[in-house]
N, C-alpha and C positions, 0 to 999 in steps of 0.2 A: 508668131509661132505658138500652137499650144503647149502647153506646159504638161510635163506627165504629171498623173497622178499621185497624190502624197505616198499612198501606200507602197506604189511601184517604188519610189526611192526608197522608203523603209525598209524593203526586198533586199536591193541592192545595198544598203550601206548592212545589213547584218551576212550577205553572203562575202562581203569583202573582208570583215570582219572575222567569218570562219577561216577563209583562205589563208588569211595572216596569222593566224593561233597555229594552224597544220603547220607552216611555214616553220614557225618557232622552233613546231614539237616532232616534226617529222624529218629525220636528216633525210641530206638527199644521197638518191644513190650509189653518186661517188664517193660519200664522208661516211661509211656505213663502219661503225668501231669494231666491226670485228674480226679480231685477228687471225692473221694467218700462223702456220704453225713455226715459224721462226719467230713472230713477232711474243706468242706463248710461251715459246723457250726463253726469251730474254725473259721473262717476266718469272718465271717459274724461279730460273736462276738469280735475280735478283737478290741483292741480302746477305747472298751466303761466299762471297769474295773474303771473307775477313773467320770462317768458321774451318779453317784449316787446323789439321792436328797431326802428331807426328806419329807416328808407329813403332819407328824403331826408336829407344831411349840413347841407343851409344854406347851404355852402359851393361846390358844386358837380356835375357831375351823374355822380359814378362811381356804378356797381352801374347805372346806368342802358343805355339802348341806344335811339340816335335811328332813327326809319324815317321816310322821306318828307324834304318840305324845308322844314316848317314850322318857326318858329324854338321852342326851349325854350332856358330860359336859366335863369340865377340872378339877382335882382337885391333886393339888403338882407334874405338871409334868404330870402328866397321862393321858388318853381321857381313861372315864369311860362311860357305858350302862348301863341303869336299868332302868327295867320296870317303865311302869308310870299307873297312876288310870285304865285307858284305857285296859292293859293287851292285846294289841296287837301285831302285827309286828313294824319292826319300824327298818330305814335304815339309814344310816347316807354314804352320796356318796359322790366322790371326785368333784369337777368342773369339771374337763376333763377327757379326755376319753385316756385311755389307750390298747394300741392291744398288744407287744409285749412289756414282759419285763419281772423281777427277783424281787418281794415282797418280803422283809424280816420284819417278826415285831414279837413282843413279847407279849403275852396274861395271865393275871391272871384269874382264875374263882373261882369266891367267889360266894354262894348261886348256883341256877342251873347254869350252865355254856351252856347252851344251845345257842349258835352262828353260826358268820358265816361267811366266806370273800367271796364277790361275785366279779368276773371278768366279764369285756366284758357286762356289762351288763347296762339296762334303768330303770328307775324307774319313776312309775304313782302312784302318793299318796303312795299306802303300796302296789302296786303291781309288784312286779319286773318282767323279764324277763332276761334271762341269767341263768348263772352257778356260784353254790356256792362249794366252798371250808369249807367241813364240820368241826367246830366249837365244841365238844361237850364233855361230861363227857367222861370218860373211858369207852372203849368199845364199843360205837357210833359211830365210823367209823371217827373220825377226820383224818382228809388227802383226804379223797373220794371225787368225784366229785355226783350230784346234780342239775339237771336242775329245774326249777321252774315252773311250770304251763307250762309243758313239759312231756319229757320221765322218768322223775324223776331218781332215782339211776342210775348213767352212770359205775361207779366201785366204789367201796369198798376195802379197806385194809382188807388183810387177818386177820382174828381174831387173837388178839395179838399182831398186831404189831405195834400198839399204847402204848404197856404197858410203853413206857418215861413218855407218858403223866402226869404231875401232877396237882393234885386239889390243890388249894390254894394257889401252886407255878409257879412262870413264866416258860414260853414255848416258843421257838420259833419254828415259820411255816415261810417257806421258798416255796413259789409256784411262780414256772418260766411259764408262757404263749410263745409261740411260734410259728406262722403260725400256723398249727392245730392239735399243739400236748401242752398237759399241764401234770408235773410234780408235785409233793410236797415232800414236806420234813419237819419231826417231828422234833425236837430238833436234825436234821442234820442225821436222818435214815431216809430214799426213802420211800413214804407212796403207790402212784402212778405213773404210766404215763400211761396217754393215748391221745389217736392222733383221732379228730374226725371232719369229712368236716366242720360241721354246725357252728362248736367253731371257724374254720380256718376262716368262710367269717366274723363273726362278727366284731364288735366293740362295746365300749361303757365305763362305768363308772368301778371304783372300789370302792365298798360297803361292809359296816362293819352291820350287821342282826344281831338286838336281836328279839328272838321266843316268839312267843304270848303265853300267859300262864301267865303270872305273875312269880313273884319270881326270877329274874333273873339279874344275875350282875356280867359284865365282864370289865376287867384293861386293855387296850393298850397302848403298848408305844413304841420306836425305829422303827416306821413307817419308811421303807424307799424304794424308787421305783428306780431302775436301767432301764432306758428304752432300748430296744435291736433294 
């Protein structure tokens, strides 16, 4: 049999050579590291499990900022709302301003329970601007989002799916903000999500609404802010 040519094999042993260096340095199609955009949220969120902070002291209402003349107070541990002579709106906002993060806190509603937790949002005297996280007796849509002297109703929980909700017992709402997409959650059942540009470019305060009308008186407490 002839023998190939030395060179010919020279050929071949550096193109098998190449082959296996690509091999090394080229993943392959299926093992390609880049993440999809769940796999980016875990990562983004990483770290910050342990950067929890409280907002409300227990004790009284610093970090806080009253708007209107409805009363907010502290009484055995709680930060209480109720209507005052006035029967207006009435907002009770943090100092700072808040874009991304995980609010957990806990609500009683005694008399109308008509409320409200607004995100990302400014307040002038009783007039907000921003988005509220619905507040409300059974069957009112608590969980839904809420713009204010805007597009109004942005979504709604399907009917019924607030039936956790209890009058005159504690609740927790659990509402994640996020570049421009926001979640809730009822006593730890999914109320909404939705993802919307105008939410995404904001900034602004986080505000506690009691509803004009009179008669109205809601309990907070375990106020706490994870910023993301």
């Amino acid at each position: 049999m002839k023998k190939p040519p030395i060179i010919s094999l020279v050929i071949i042993f550096f193109m098998l050579n190449a082959c296996t260096q690509l091999k090394f340095f080229s993943p392959e199609t299926h093992n390609h590291n880049y993440p999809d955009k769940k796999y980016k949220e875990k990562v983004l969120l990483k770290g910050y499990e342990n950067k929890t902070k409280d907002l409300f002291n227990e004790k009284d209402l610093s970090g806080w900022i009253i708007y209107g003349t409805e009363k907010w107070y502290v009484e055995d541990g709680l930060l209480v709302c109720e209507s005052g002579p006035d029967a207006k709106y009435g907002y009770l906002g943090t100092e700072n301003f808040y874009k991304n993060f995980v609010l957990n806190l806990e609500f009683i509603q005694e008399a109308n329970g008509n409320s409200g937790v607004f995100f990302r949002s400014t307040v002038e005297g009783t007039k907000v601007s921003g988005w509220q996280v619905e507040v409300a007796p059974p069957g009112l849509y608590t969980g839904g989002i809420y713009e204010s002297y805007g597009r109004g109703w942005l979504i709604k929980p399907s009917d019924g799916k607030d039936s956790s909700l209890q009058m005159g017992d504690w609740n927790k709402l659990t509402v994640k903000v996020y570049e421009d997409t926001v979640t809730t959650w009822l006593n730890g059942e999914q109320m909404i999500t939705y993802s919307d540009k105008k939410i995404g470019e904001a900034n602004g305060r986080i505000a506690l609404q009691i509803h004009d009308g009179g008669g109205i008186k809601v309990k907070w407490k375990n106020i706490k802010i994870q910023e993301l």
